[in-house]
VEXZATOR-331446 format. One record per residue (C-alpha): x negated, z, y; residue number from 1. Coordinates in steps of 0.001 Angstrom, whole numbers, m for minus. Example, Ala and Ser with C-alpha at 12.3 -4.5 7.8 and 13.67 -1.06 7.14 Angstrom:
VEXZATOR-331446
[[m12300, 7800, m4500], 1],
[[m13670, 7140, m1060], 2],
This chain:
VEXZATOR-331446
[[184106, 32006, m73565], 1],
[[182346, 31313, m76983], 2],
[[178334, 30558, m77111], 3],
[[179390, 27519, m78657], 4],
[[181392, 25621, m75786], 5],
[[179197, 27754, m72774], 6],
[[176474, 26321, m71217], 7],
[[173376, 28321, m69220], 8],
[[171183, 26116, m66517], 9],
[[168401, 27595, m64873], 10],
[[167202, 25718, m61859], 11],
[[163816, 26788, m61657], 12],
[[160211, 25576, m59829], 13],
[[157998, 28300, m57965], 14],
[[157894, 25308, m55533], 15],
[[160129, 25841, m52607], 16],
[[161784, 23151, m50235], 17],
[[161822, 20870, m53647], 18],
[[165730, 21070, m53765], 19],
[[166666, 24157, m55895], 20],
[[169547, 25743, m54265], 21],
[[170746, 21962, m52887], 22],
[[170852, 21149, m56705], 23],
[[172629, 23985, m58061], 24],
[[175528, 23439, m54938], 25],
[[176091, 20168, m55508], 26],
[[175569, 20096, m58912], 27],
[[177860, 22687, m59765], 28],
[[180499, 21015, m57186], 29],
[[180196, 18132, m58940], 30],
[[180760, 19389, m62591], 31],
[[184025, 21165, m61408], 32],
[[185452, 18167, m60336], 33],
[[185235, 16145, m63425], 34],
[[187424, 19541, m64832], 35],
[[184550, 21804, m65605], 36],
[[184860, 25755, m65144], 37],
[[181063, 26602, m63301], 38],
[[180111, 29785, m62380], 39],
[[176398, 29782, m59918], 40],
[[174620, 33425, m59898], 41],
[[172481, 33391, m56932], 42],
[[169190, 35070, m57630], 43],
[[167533, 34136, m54235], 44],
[[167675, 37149, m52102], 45],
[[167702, 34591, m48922], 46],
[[171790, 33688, m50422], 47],
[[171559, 29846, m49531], 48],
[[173501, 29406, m52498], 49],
[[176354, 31651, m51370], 50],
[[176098, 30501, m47978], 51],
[[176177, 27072, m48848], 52],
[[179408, 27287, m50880], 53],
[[180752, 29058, m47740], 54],
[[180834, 33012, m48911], 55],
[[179889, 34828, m45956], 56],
[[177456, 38027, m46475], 57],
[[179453, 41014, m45627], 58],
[[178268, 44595, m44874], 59],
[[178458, 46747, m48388], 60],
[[178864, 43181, m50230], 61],
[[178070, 44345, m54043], 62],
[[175926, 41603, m55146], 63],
[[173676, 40200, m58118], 64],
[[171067, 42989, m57019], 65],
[[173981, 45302, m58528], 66],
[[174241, 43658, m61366], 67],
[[170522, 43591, m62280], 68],
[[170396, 47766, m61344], 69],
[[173300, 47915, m63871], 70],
[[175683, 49614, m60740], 71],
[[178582, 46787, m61098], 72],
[[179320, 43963, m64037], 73],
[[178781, 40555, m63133], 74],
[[182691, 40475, m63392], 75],
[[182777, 42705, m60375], 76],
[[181208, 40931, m58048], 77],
[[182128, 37381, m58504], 78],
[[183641, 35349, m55412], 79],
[[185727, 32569, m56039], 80],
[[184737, 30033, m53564], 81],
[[186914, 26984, m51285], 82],
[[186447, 24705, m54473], 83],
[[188772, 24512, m57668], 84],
[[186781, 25671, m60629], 85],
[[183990, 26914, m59300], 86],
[[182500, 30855, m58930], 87],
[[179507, 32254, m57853], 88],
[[177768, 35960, m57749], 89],
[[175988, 35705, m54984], 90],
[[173056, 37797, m53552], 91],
[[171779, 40169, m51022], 92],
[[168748, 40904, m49016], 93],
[[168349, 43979, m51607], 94],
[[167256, 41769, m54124], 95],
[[163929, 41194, m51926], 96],
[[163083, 44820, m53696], 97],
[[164385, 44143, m57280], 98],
[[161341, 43452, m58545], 99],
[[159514, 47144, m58445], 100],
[[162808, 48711, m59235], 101],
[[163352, 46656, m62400], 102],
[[159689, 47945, m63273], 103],
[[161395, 50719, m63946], 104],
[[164081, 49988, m66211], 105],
[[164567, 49526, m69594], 106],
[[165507, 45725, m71159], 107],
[[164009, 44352, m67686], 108],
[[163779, 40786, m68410], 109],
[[167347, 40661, m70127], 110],
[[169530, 42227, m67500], 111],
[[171000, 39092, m66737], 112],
[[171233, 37815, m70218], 113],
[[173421, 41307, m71117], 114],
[[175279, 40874, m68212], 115],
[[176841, 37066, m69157], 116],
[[177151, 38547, m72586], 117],
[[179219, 41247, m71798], 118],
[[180957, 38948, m69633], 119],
[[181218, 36335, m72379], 120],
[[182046, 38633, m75374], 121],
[[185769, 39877, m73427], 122],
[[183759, 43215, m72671], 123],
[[184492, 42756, m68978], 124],
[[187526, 40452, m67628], 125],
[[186377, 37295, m66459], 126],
[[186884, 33277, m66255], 127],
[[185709, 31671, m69288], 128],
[[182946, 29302, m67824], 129],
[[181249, 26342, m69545], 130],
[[178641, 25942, m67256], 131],
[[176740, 28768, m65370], 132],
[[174023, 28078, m63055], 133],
[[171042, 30170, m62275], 134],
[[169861, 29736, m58651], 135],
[[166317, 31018, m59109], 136],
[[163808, 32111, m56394], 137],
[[160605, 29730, m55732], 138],
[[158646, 32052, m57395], 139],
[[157619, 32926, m60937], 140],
[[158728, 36319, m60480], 141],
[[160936, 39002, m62577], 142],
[[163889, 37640, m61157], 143],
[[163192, 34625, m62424], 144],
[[161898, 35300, m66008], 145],
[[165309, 36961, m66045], 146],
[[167170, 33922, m65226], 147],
[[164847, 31980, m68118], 148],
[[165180, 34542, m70489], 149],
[[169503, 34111, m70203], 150],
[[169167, 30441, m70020], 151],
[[169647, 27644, m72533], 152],
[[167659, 25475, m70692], 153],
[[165703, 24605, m67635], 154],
[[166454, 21856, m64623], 155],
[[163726, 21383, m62875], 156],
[[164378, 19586, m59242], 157],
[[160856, 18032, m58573], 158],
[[159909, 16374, m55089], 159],
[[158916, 13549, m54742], 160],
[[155140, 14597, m53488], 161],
[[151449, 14338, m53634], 162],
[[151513, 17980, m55813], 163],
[[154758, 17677, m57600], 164],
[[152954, 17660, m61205], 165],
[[150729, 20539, m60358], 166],
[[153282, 22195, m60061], 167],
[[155488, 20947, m62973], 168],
[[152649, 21848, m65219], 169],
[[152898, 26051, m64237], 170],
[[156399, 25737, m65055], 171],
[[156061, 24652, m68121], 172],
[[153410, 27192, m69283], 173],
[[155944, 29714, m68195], 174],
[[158751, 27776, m69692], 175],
[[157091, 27808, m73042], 176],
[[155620, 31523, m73003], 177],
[[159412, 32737, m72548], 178],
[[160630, 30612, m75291], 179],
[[157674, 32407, m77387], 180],
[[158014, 35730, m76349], 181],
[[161699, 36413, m74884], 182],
[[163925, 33295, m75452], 183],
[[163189, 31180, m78343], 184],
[[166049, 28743, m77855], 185],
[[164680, 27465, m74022], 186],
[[163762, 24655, m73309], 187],
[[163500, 21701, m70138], 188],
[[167153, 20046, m70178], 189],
[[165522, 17690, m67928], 190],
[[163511, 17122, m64379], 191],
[[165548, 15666, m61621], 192],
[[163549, 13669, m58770], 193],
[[164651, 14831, m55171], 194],
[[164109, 13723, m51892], 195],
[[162990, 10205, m52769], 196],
[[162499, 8068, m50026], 197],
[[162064, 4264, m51206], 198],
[[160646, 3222, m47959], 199],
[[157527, 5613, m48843], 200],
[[154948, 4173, m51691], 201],
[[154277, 8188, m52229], 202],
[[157862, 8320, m53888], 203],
[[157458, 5698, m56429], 204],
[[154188, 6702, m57360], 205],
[[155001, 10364, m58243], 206],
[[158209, 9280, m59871], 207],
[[156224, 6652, m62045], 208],
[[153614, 9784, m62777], 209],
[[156585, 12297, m63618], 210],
[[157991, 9818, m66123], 211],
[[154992, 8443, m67724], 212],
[[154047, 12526, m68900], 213],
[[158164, 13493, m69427], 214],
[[159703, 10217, m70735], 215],
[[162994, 10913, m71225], 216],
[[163245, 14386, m70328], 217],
[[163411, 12912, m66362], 218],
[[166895, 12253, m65547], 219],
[[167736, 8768, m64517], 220],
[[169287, 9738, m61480], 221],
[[167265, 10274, m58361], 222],
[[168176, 12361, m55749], 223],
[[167495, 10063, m52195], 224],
[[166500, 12337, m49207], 225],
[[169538, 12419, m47234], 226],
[[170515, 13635, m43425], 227],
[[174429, 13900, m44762], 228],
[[173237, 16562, m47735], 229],
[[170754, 18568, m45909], 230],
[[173802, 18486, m42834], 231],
[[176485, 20007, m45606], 232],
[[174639, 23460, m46019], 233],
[[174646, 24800, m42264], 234],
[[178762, 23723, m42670], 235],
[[179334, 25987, m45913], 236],
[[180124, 23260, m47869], 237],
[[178924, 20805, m50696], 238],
[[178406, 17302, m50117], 239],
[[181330, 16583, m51943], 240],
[[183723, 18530, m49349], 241],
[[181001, 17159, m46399], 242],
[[181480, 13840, m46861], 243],
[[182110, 12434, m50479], 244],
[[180982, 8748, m49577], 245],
[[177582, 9930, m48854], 246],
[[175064, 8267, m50864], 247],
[[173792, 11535, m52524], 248],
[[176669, 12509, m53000], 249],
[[177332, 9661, m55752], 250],
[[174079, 10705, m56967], 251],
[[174861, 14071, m57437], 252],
[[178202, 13274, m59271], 253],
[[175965, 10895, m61400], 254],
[[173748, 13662, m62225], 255],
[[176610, 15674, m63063], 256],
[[177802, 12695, m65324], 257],
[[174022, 12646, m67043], 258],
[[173670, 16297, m67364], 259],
[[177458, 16505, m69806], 260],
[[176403, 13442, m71506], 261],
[[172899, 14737, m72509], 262],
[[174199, 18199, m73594], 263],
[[177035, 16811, m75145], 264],
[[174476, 14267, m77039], 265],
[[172789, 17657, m77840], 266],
[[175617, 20077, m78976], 267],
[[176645, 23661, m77294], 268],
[[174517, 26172, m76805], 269],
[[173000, 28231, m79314], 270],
């Protein structure tokens, strides 16, 4: 896996309930069916990412909290999942105290960042991925800055509410300190709208807000709030496996489609 052909999303907004871990499932489902190779690192200590892809939390289950405390490679504790092409390193209630214990150790923000490297560079045996997707907390936490300070970029899934650019503009600030002081090549791949609901004036009017301050970095595709994607979680499975005529499930294959075409437009990763 070469720097060159790899790509590293964080999903990130201290926000929760705006979509995160929904984004990174389907999203990453999505991408390995159009032939991509995706790894997802869950960095939630709740696991909805794991669970939601259908990897069941088992008793002595060595997890991305290992990883982080430097006690396994992110090789070791990788799970392939029920769909073709796509991993994920899920997590553990212990991560809920990896935040003090990191305190402690040296290189704190860039445990994650080593780890993919070593993972990358043939150091430890591994898939080579060209996409990896951070499922981050909602919180602007260690955990977090460690997931921005590995990443090549930043999707942001924004709902459609009264507070959505509050919010937006923390991220941002934090976005741009770690590109100044950790991670100079970071930057916001893009903002995608979720739970729109065109029978409320609310949606509209935020999404009209969003785009008038981001332009183009807001992703043309709009993520519709939908009873068939927030159903597919308690199932352990994506949309696409839960029922691929959904309507956001097209959307989330058309955000998949958007999200190749703009990094392709852009070139790999430094």
């Amino acid at each position: 896996m070469s720097n060159e052909t790899r790509r590293i999303l964080a999903i990130a907004n201290q926000k929760g309930g705006v979509g995160k871990t929904t984004t990174a499932i389907n999203l990453g489902t999505a991408l390995a069916a159009v032939g991509e190779q995706v790894l997802i690192i869950d960095l939630d200590p709740q696991g909805n990412a794991s669970t939601g892809l259908g990897i069941a939390r088992r008793q002595g289950q060595r997890s991305t909290y290992h990883m982080l405390m430097g006690e396994a490679e992110l090789s070791e504790i990788i799970v392939s999942s029920s769909i073709p092409r796509l991993d994920c390193a899920p997590s553990t209630m212990d991560l809920l105290g990896a935040e003090l214990e990191l305190a402690e150790i040296g290189r704190k923000t860039y445990r994650l960042s080593d780890a993919i490297h070593r993972l990358a560079s043939g150091m430890t045996v591994g898939r080579a991925y060209s996409y990896i997707l951070l499922d981050c907390p909602p919180s602007l936490n260690l955990l977090t800055i460690n997931a921005l300070s590995a990443a090549d970029a930043v999707l942001v899934p924004l709902q459609c509410e009264f507070f959505a650019l509050e919010g937006l503009s923390q991220l941002i600030k934090t976005v741009e300190r770690v590109r100044n002081n950790l991670n100079p090549r970071l930057s916001i791949h893009g903002v995608v709208l979720t739970m729109f609901d065109r029978r409320n004036s609310l949606s509209e009017q935020v999404a009209q807000d969003v785009r008038s301050v981001l332009g183009e970095k807001v992703y043309q595709t709009v993520i519709p709030r939908n009873v068939r994607v927030s159903e597919a979680p308690s199932h352990g499975k994506p949309i696409l496996l839960y029922d691929i005529a959904s309507k956001g499930c097209q959307c989330y294959l058309e955000l998949a489609r958007e999200v190749t075409a703009r990094l392709g437009h852009e070139g790999g990763a430094a």
